[in-house]
C-alpha positions in Angstrom: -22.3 38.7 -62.1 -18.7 38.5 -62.2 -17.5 41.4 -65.2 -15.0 40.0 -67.7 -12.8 42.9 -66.7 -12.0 41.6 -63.2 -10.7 38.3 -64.8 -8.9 39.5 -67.2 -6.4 42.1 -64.8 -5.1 39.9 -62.8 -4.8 37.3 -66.0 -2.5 40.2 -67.6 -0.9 41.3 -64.4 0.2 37.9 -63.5 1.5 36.8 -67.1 3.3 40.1 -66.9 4.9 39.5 -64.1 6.0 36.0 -65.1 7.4 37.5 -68.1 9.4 39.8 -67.0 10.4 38.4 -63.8 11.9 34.9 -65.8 14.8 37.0 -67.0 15.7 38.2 -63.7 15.4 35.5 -61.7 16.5 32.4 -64.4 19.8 34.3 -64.5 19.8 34.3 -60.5 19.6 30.6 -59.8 22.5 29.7 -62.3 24.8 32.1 -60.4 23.6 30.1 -57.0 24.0 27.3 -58.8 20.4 25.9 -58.7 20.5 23.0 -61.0 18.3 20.6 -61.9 19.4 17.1 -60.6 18.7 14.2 -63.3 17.8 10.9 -62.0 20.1 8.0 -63.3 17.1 5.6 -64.2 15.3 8.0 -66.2 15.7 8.8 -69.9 19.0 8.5 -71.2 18.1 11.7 -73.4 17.3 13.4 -70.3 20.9 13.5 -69.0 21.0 16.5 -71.1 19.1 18.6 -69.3 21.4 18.4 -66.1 22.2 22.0 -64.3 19.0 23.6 -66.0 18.1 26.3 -63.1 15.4 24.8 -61.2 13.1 26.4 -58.7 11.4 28.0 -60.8 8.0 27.3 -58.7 8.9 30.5 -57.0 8.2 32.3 -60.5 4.6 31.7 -60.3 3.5 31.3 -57.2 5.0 34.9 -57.2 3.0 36.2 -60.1 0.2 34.2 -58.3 0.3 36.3 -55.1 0.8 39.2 -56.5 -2.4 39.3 -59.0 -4.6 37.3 -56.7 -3.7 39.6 -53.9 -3.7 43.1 -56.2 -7.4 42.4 -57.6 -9.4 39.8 -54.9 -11.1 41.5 -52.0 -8.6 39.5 -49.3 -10.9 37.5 -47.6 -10.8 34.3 -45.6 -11.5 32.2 -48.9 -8.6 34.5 -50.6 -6.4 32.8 -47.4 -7.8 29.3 -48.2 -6.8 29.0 -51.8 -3.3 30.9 -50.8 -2.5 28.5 -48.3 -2.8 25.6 -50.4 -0.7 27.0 -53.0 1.9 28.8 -51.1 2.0 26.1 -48.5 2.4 23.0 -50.6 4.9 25.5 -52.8 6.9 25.7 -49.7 6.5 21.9 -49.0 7.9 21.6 -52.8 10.5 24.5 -52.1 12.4 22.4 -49.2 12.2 19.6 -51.2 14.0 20.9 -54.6 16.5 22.7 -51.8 18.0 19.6 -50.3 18.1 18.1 -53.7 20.3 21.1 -54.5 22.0 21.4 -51.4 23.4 17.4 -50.9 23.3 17.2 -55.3 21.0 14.4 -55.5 17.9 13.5 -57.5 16.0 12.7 -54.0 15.0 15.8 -51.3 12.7 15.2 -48.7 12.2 11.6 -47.7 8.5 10.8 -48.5 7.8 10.7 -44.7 8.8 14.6 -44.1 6.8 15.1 -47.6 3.7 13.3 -46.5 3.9 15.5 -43.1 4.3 18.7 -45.0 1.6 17.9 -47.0 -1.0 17.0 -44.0 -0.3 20.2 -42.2 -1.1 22.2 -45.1 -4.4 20.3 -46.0 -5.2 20.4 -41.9 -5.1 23.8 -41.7 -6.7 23.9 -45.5 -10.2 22.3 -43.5 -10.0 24.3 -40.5 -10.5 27.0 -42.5 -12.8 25.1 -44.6 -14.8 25.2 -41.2 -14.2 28.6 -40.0 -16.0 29.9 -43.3 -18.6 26.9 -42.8 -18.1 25.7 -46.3 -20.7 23.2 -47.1 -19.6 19.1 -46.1 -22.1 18.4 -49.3 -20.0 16.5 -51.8 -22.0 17.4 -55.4 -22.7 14.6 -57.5 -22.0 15.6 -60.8 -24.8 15.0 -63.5 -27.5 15.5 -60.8 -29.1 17.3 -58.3 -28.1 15.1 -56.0 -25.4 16.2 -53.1 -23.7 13.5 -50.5 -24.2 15.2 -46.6 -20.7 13.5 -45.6 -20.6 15.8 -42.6 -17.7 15.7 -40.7 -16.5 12.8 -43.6 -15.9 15.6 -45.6 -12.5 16.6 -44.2 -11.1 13.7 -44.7 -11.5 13.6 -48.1 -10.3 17.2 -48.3 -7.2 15.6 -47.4 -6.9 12.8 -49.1 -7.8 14.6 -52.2 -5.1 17.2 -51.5 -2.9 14.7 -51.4 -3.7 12.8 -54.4 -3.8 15.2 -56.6 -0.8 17.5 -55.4 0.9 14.4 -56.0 -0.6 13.5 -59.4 -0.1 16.8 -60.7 4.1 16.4 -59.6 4.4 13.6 -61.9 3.3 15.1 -64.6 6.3 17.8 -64.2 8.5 15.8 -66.5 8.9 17.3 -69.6 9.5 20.8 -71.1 5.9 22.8 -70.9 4.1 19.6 -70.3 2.7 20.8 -66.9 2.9 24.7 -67.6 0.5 23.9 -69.9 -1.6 21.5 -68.9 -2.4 23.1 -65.8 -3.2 26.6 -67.4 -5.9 24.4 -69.4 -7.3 23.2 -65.8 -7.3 26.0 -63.9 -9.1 27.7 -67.2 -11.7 25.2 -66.9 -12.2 26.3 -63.4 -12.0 29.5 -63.9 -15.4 29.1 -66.2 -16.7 27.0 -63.1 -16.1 30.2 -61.0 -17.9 32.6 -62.9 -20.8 30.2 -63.3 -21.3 30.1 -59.7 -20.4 33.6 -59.3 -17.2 33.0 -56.8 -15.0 35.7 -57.6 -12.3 35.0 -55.4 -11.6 31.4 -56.8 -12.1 33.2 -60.4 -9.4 35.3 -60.0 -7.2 33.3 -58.4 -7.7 30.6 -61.3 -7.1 34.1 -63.9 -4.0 34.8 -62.1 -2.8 31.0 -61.8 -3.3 30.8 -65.4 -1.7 34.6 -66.4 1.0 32.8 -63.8 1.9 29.2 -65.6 1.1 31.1 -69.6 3.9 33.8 -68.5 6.0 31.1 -66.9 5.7 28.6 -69.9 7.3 31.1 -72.1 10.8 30.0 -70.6 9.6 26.5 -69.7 8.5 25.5 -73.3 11.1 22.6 -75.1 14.1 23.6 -74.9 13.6 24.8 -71.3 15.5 27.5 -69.8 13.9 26.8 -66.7 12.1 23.8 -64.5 9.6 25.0 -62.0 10.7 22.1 -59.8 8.3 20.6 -56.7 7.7 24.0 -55.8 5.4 25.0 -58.7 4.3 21.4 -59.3 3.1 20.9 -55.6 1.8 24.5 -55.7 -0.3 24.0 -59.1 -1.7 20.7 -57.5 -2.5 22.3 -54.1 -3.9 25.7 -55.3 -6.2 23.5 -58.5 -7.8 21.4 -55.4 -8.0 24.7 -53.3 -10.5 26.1 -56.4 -12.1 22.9 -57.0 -13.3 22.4 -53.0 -14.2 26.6 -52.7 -16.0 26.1 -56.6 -18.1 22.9 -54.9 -16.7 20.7 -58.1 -14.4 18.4 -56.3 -15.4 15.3 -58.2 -15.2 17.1 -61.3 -11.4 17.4 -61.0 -11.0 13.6 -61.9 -12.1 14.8 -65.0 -10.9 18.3 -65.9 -7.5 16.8 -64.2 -7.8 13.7 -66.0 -3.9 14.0 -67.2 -2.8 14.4 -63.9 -5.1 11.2 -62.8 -3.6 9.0 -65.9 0.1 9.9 -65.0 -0.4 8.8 -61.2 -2.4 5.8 -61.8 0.5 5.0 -64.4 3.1 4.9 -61.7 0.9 3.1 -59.3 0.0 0.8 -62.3 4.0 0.1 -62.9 4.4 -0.4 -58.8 1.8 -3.2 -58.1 2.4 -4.8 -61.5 5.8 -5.5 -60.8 5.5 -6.3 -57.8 3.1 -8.7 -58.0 4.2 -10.0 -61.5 7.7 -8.7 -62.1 6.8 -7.4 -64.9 6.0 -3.5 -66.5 3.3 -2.7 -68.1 5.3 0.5 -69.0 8.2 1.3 -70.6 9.0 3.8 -68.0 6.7 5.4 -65.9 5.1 8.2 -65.1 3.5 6.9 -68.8 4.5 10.5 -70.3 8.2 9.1 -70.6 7.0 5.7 -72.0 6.1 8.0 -75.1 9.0 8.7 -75.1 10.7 5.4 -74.7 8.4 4.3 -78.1 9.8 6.8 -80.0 7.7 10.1 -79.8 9.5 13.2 -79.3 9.5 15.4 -76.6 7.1 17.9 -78.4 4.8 15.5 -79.6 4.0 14.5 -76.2 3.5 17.8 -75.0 1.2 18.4 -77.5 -1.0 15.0 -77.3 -1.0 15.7 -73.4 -2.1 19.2 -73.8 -4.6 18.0 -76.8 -6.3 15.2 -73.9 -6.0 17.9 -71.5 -8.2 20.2 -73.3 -10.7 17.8 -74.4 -11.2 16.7 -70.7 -11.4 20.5 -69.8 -14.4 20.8 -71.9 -15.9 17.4 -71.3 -15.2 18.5 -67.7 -17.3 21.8 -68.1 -20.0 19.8 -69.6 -20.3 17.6 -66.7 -20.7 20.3 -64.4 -23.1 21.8 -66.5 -21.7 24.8 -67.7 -22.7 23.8 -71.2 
């Protein structure tokens, strides 16, 4: 039985260290001159928000490491889940560097980003194989489980992918993903107590002490973006927990946000290419809310509000209630 004590240290420790890091380090990247790069085609309110210090990834996956490494017992799953955060954090880190570096709203072409992203899931299931992690894919609902065998990895990596990617496009508006992934990775964190994994427990504390602390300086007005370093680390770290927790489907619900902002853009893509027409204002949808008048906040809010609601519906699916 994993006691509520041993969640909620590293929950404290990494909110903490968020907190009091922020100052530091917010001050830090406007001396190097870490801007935020706005792209032209986005919205025109955005423009704004140019030169807002950016990187601020580094914040939590800091706070992360830190907690998950002060309170877990360092194991090969502890490696697992801090691969695929730190790795695709890194992945996000080069990116949001060359944007800096050349001032441009692009970084890494989506060839070198794709590559990044395979090494890191590749060495994500050899792991997943060293530790022979069960190739069973749990149907949620049932007692049913799919023996996919060697199948498995595949999906490991197509899932990585996906959703790293999903969850980066919802990094568009002030405390819109800070929040929505603390949410997630809460609901996981229940998962992981259920089935009494206490590494993927307290790494979903600490990522959630992690975004809470860093969402302090991220909520509207920002005073910092965490740029594709936290976004790619929040979506490689929540697919990390959901593959160790053995609830990988259940992250198409409990990440149901992240799943409605990618399909939005993939929505907006093959509609007008096939039609020349949008079905969106803009996409990812977040900013067609915006684009019909909602303000910034009270997107935020309605995405957290869905969020939530698919965290417990989420939970209930698994069978935690």
């Amino acid at each position: 039985m994993i006691d509520l004590k041993e969640i909620l240290f590293p929950l404290g420790v990494a909110f903490l260290f968020a907190l009091l890091a922020g100052p530091l380090f917010i001050p830090l990247l406007r001396r190097l001159k870490f801007g935020q790069q706005i792209r032209k085609e986005g919205p025109q309110g955005h423009q704004k928000k140019a030169g807002t210090p950016t990187m601020g990834g580094v914040i939590i996956l800091l706070a992360l490491s830190v907690a998950a490494l002060r309170f877990s017992d360092k194991n090969e799953e502890l490696v697992i889940l801090l691969v695929a955060a730190l790795g695709y954090g890194l992945v996000g880190f080069l990116d949001d560097y060359i944007k800096i570096l050349f001032r441009r709203s692009l970084g890494l072409t989506a060839k070198q980003k794709l590559l990044g992203q395979l090494l890191v899931s590749g060495f994500v299931c050899y792991m997943l194989y060293r530790i022979g992690h069960s190739t069973d894919l749990t149907v949620p609902l049932t007692d049913y489980s799919i023996p996919l065998g060697w199948l498995y990895f595949p999906f490991v990596v197509i899932m990585m992918l996906g959703m790293s990617n999903a969850v980066n496009f919802t990094d568009g508006l002030d405390g819109l993903l800070a929040g929505t992934s603390a949410i997630a990775f809460g609901a996981y964190l229940i998962i992981a107590m259920k089935v009494h994994d206490p590494e993927s427990a307290i790494f979903a504390a600490s990522m959630v002490g992690a975004v809470l602390g860093f969402l302090v300086f991220n909520a509207h007005p920002a005073k910092v973006f965490m740029g594709d370093t936290g976004s790619l680390g929040i979506g490689g770290a929540l697919c990390a927990v959901a593959i160790l927790t053995k609830a990988e489907l259940v992250i198409l619900i409990i990440g149901g946000v992240f799943v409605l902002e990618l399909l939005s853009v993939v929505i907006q893509v093959v509609s007008f290419k096939t039609r020349g027409k949008r079905v969106f204002k803009m996409s990812p949808v977040h900013h067609h809310f915006e684009l019909v008048g909602w303000s910034e906040w009270r997107v935020v809010i309605t995405f957290w509000t869905a969020g939530l609601l698919l965290a417990g519906i989420g939970l209930y699916v698994n069978g935690v209630f």
